[in-house]
LODRENMI-525734 format. One line per field, with one value per residue (C-alpha): residue in three letters; x, y, z. Coordinates in steps of 0.02 Angstrom, whole numbers, plus 50000, padded with zeros to 5 digits. Layout:
N
r	(ALA, ...) .
xx	(X, ...) .
yy	(Y, ...) .
zz	(Z, ...) .
***
This chain:
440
r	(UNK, UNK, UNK, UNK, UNK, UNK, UNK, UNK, UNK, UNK, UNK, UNK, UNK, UNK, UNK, UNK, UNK, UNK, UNK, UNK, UNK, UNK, UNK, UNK, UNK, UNK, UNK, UNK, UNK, UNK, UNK, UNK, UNK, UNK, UNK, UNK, UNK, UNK, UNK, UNK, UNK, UNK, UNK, UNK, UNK, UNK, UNK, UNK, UNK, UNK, UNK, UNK, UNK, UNK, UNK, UNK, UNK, UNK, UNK, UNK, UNK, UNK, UNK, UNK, UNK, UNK, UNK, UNK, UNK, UNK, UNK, UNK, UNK, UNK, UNK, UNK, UNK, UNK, UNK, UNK, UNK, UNK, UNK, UNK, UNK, UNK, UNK, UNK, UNK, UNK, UNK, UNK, UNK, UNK, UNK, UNK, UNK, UNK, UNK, UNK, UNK, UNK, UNK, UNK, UNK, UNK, UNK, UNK, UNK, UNK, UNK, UNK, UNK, UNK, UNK, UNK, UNK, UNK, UNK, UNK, UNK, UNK, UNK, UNK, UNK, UNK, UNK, UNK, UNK, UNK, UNK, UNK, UNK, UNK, UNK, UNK, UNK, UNK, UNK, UNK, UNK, UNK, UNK, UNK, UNK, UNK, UNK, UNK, UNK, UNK, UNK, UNK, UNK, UNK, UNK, UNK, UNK, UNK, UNK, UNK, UNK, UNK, UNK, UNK, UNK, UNK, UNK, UNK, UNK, UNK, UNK, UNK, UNK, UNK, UNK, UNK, UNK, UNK, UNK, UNK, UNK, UNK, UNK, UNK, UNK, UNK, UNK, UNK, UNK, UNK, UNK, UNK, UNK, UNK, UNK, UNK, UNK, UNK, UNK, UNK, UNK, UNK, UNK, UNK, UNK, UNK, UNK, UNK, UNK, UNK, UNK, UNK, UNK, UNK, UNK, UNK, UNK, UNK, UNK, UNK, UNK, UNK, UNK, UNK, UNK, UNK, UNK, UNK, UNK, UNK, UNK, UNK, UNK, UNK, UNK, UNK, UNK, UNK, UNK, UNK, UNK, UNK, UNK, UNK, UNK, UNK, UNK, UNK, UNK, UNK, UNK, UNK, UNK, UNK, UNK, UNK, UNK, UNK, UNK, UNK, UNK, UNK, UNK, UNK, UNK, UNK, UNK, UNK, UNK, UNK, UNK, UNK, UNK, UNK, UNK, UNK, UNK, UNK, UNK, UNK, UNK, UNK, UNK, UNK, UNK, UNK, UNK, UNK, UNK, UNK, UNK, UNK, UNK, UNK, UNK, UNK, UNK, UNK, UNK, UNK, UNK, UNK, UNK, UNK, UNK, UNK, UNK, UNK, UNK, UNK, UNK, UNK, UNK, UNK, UNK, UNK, UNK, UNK, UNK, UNK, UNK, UNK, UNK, UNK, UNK, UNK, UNK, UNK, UNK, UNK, UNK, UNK, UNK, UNK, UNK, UNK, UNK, UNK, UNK, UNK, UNK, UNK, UNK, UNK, UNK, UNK, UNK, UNK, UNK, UNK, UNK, UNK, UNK, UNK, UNK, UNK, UNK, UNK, UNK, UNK, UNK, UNK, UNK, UNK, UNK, UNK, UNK, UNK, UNK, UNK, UNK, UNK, UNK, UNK, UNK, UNK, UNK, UNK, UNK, UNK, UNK, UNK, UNK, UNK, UNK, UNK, UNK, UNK, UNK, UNK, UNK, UNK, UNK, UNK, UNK, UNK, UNK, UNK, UNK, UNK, UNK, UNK, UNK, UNK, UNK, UNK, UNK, UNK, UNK, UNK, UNK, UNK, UNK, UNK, UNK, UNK, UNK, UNK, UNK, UNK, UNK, UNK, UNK, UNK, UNK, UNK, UNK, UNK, UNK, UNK, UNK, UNK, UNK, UNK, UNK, UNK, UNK, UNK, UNK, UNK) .
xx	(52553, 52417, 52457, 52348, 52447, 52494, 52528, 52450, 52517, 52413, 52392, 52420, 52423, 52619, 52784, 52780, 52618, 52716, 52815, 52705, 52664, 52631, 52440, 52392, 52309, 52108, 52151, 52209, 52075, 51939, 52010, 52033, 51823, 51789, 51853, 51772, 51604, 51637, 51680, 51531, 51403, 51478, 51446, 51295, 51233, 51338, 51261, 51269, 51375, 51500, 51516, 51536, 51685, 51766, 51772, 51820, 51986, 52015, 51992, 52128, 52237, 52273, 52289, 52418, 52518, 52518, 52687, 52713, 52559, 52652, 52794, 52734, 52650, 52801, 52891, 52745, 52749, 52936, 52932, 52783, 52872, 53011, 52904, 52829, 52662, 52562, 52526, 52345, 52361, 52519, 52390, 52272, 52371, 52476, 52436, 52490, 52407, 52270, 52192, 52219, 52116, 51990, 51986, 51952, 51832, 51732, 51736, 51688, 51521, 51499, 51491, 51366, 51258, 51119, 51149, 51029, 51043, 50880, 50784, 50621, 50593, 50405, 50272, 50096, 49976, 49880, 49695, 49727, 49828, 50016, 50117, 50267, 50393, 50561, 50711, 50877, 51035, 51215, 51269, 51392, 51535, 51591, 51746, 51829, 51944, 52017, 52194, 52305, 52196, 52225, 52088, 51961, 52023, 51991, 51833, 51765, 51831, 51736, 51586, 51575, 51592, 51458, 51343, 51396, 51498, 51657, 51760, 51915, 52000, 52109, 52195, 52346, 52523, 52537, 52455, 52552, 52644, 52519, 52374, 52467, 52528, 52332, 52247, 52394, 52326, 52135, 52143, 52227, 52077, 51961, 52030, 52057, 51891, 51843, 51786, 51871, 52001, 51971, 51832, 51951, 52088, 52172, 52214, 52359, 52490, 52411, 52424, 52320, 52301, 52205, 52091, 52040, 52008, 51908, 51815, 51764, 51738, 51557, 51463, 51582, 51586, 51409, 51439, 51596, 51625, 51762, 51822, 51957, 51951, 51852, 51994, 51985, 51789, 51733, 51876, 51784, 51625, 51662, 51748, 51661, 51535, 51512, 51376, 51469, 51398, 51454, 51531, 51587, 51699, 51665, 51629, 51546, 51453, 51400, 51306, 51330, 51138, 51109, 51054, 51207, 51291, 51479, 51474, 51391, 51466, 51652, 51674, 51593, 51692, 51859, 51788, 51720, 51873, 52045, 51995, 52046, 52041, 52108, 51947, 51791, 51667, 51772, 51704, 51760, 51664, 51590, 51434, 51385, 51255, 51270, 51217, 51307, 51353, 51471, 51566, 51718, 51758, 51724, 51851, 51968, 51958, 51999, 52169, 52235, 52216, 52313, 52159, 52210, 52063, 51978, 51878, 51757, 51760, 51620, 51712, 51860, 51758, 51704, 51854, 51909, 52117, 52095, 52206, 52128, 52192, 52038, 51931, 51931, 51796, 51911, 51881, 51700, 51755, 51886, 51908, 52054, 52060, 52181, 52184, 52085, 51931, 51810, 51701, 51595, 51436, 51261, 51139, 50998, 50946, 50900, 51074, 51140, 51048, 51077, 51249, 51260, 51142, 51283, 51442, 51378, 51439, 51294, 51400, 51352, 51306, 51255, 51177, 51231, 51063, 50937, 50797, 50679, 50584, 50746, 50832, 50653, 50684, 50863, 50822, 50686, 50774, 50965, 50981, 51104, 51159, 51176, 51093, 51146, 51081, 51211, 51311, 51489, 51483, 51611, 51471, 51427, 51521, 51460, 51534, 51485, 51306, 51284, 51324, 51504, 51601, 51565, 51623, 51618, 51478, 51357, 51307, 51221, 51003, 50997, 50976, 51114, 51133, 51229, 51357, 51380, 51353, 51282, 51114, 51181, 51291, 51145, 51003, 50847, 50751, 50559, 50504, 50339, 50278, 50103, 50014, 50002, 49945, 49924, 49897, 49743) .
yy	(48505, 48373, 48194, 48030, 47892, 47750, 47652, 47606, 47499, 47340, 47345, 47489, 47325, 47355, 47433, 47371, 47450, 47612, 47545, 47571, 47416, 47418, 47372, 47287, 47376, 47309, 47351, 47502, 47575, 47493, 47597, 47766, 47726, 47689, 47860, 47955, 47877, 47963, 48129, 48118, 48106, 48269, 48335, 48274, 48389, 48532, 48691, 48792, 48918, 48789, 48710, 48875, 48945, 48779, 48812, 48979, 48915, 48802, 48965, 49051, 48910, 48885, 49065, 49073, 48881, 48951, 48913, 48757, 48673, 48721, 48704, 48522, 48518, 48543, 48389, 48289, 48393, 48370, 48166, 48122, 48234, 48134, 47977, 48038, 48077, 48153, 48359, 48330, 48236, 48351, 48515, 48419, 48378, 48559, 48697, 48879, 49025, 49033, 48875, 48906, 49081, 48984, 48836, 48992, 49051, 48881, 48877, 49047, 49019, 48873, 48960, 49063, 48919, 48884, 48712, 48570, 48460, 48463, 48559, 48477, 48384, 48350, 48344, 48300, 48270, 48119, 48090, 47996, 48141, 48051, 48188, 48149, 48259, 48183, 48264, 48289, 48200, 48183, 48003, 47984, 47930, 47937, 47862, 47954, 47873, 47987, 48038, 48167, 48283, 48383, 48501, 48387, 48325, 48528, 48519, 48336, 48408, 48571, 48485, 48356, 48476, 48592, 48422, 48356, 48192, 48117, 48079, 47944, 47998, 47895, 48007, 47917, 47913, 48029, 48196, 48104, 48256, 48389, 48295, 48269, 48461, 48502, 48378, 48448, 48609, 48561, 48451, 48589, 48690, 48599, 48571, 48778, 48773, 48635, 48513, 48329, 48318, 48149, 48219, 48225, 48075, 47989, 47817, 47852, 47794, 47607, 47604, 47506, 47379, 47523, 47554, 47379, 47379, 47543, 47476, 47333, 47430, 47385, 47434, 47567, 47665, 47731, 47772, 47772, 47896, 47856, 47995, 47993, 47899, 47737, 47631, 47691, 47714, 47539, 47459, 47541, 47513, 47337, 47285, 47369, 47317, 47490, 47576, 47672, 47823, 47837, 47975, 48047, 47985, 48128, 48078, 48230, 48287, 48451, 48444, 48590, 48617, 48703, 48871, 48894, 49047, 49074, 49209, 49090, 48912, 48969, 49043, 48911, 48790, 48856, 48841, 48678, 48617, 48732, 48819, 48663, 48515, 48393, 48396, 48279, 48420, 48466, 48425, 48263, 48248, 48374, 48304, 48434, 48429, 48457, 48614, 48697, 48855, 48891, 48712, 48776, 48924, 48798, 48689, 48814, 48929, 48729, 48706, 48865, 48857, 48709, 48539, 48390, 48349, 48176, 48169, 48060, 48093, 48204, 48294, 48318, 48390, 48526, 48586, 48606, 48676, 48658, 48484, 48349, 48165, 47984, 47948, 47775, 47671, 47727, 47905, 47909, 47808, 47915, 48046, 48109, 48249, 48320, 48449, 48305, 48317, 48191, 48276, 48189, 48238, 48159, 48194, 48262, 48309, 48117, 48061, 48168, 48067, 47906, 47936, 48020, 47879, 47747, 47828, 47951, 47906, 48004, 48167, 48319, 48321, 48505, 48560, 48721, 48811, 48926, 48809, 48801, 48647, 48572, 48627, 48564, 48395, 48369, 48434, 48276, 48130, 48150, 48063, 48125, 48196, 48372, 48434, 48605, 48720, 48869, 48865, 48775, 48605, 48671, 48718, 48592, 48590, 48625, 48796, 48850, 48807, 48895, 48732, 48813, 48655, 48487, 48295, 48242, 48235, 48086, 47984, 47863, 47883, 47850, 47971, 48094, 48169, 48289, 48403, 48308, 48460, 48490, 48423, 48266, 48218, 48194, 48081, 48088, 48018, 47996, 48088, 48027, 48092, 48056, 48085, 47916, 47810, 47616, 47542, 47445) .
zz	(51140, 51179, 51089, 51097, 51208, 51067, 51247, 51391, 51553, 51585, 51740, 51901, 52026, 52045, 52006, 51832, 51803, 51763, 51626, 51451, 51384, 51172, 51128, 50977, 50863, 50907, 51082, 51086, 50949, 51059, 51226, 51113, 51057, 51232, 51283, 51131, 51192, 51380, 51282, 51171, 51330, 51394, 51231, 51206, 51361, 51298, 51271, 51117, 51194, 51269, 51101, 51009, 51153, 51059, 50896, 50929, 51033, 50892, 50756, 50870, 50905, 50718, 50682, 50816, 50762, 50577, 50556, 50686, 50556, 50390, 50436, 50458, 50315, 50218, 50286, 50226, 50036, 50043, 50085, 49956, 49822, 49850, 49823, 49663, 49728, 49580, 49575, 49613, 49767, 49824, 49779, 49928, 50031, 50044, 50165, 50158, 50240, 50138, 50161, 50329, 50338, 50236, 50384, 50513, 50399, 50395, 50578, 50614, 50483, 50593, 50742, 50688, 50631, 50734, 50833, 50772, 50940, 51003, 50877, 50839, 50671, 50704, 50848, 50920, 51020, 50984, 51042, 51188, 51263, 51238, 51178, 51046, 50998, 50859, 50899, 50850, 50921, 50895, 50832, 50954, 50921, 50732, 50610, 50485, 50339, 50225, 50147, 50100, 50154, 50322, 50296, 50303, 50501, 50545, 50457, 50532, 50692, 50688, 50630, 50765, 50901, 50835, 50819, 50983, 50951, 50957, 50825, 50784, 50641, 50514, 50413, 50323, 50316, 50185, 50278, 50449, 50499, 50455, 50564, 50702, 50711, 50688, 50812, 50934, 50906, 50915, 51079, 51160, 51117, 51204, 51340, 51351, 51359, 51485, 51338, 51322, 51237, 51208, 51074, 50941, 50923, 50791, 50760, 50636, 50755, 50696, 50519, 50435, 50566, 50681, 50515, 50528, 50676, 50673, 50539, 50638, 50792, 50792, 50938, 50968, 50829, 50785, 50609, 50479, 50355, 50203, 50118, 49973, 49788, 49738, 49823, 49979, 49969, 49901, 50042, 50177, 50118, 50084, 50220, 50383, 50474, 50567, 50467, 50332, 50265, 50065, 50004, 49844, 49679, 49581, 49387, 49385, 49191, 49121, 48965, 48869, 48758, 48595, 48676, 48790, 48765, 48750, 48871, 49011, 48950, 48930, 49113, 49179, 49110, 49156, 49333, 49353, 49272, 49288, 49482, 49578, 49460, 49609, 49701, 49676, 49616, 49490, 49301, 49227, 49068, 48955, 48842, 48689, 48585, 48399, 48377, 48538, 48471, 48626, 48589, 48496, 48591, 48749, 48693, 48643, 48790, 48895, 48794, 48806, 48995, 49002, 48984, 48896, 48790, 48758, 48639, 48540, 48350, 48329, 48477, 48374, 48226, 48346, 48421, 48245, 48251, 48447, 48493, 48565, 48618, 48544, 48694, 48736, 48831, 49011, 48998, 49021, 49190, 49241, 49377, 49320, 49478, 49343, 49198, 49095, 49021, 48928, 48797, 48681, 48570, 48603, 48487, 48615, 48806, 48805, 48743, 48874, 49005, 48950, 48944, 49144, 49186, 49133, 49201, 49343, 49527, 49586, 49641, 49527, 49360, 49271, 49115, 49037, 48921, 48908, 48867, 49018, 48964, 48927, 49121, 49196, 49125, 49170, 49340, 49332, 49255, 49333, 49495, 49586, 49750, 49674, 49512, 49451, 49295, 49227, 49349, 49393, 49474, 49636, 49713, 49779, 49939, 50112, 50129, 49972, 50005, 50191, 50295, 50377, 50322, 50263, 50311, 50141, 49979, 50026, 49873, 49943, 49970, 50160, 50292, 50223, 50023, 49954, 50085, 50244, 50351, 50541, 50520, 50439, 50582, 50694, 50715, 50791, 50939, 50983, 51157, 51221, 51380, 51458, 51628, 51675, 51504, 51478, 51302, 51304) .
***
């Protein structure tokens, strides 16, 4: 199995060049970007059907290391269970066959995604004959941060091949064992295939030093992507000067209107909250109105399937026998990424708002009714990445949408929004070609 060198001799000048000499951390993240920049040129010229042959030797290099990758996995379960790592973040970080088939899945729907390297955003030609075409290109060479979670290097990995760059990926001591087992797996992929191997490496062999130093990599990383909880997030985002590209803390709202029906509002409850509650599209806080007919079977149908409610007053008067726990001022902050939920009771649609526009991080926020006028409005006023009416807020995910995977949810309002899918991992470049012209 393929491994990224964590040394390098200093010099081939003499017999001593062939003893391995350690690199500090700067160094040998620099040499690892350095190489991801040669692998991303040969990508960059790749061919759809090249890039595709990849994925597909990746698909059937982790159906065939099932058990050398969870077997993995479990020493990392086994060592942060041991270290009293909370259920939520041991539920993300854990892979069985399942999440595996639904990796191979994602890179199979990716496969069969049309490539957006080249494809034309706009074109013209202008009066004087000088004729302009924008076009799509990879970014390069891109940075990952994220932890505890080994699907995402499969998915970052499949996405940057499909979109034609490199990537250097920090994944964190906690998922150590699992990535490793997987970027084995992927880099010996490629290189089935005649594609660099050096597309893919990690930089967890040095710790947080090598994060600093990839998040100062300016110049040779094109772009940095964070993705994990508001720690990790506002660290990244505060500390590197690479450009970062923000992605998603998931305070994420549904406010449950007058009109809702039981029969719509309970099911979709139970799945925004109860389906995967350790993920950031999950729903944090549920705002009712008043009159919400489906409230107390809402709230009941939540406790029996195991949520801790927190609820305001007027909140408790609703649920009625159902048990809740007083909200404090935290919970409308809180991603719990737990079986926690916020409820409280606003008086109207423009309550509602108020309320999402105080606490929301901008991920997904949902309204639950069957009052156009009022769905219309909500779709209007709520500004963020995703907006969704009757329907639950895990949607909003890149495979779930039609993109074949996703990086991460962007939050931010520059280039990318929303899933972090194939398009969004490119940018674009200006072609002008003319017979000859001068500006005058």
């Amino acid at each position: 199995m393929s491994q990224n060198a964590v040394t390098e001799p200093e010099s081939t000048s003499d017999a001593a060049a062939i003893i391995p000499m350690p690199l500090d951390a700067e160094t040998a993240v620099h040499r690892m970007a350095d190489r991801a920049r040669a692998a991303s040129r040969v990508l960059a010229r790749a061919d759809r059907n090249w890039k595709d042959r990849g994925l597909d030797a990746i698909v059937r290099g982790l159906d065939a290391g099932r058990k050398f990758i969870i077997s993995a996995n479990a020493k990392d379960l086994r060592r942060e269970r041991e270290a009293g790592t909370a259920a939520p973040l041991l539920d993300r970080l854990r892979l069985d066959d399942a999440r595996i088939d639904g990796l191979i899945a994602a890179l199979r729907e990716l496969g069969g995604l049309p490539d957006p390297v080249g494809t034309v955003l706009r074109g013209q030609t202008l009066p004087n004959g000088l004729r302009l075409r924008q076009i799509h290109v990879p970014m390069g060479v891109v940075g990952a941060i994220y932890e505890a979670r080994p699907n995402v290097t499969v998915d970052i990995a499949g996405l940057a091949l499909k979109s034609g760059n490199a990537v250097l990926l920090r994944g964190g001591s906690a998922a150590a064992e699992s990535n490793k087992a997987l970027l084995s797996v992927i880099r010996d992929a490629l290189g089935s295939v005649g594609l660099p191997e050096d597309a893919v490496q990690s930089i967890d062999a040095y710790g947080r030093e090598g994060a600093t130093a990839l998040m100062q990599a300016r110049g040779k990383v094109d772009v940095l992507i964070p993705r994990g909880g508001r720690s990790l997030i506002q660290a990244v985002v505060t500390s590197a000067s690479v450009p970062v590209i923000e992605t998603g803390e998931g305070n994420v709202h549904i406010y449950l209107d007058a009109s809702a029906s039981i029969e719509m509002a309970v099911p979709i409850l139970l799945n925004a909250k109860t389906q995967r509650p350790s993920v950031c599209n999950a729903v944090e806080t549920l705002l009712v109105h008043p009159d919400a007919v489906a409230a107390p079977a809402v709230l009941a149908a939540l406790h029996k399937a195991g949520v801790r409610l927190h609820a305001d007053s007027r909140a408790t008067a609703l649920a009625g026998t159902t048990p809740t726990i007083p909200a404090t001022e935290a919970d409308w902050e809180t991603e719990y990424m737990d079986l926690d939920l916020a409820v409280a009771v606003v008086d109207d649609l423009d309550a509602a708002i108020k309320h999402i526009r105080r606490y929301t991080t901008g991920h997904t926020e949902a309204i639950l009714t069957n009052d156009l006028a009022h769905s219309e409005r909500f779709i209007a006023e709520v500004d963020s990445a995703a907006v969704i009416v009757n329907a639950s807020t895990r949607f909003t995910d890149g495979g779930q949408l039609g993109l074949g995977a996703e990086i991460g949810i962007s939050t931010q309002k520059m280039h990318a929004r929303g899933p972090m899918g194939l398009r969004e991992l490119t940018t674009t470049k200006w072609i002008v070609q003319g017979d000859g012209h001068v500006r005058s």
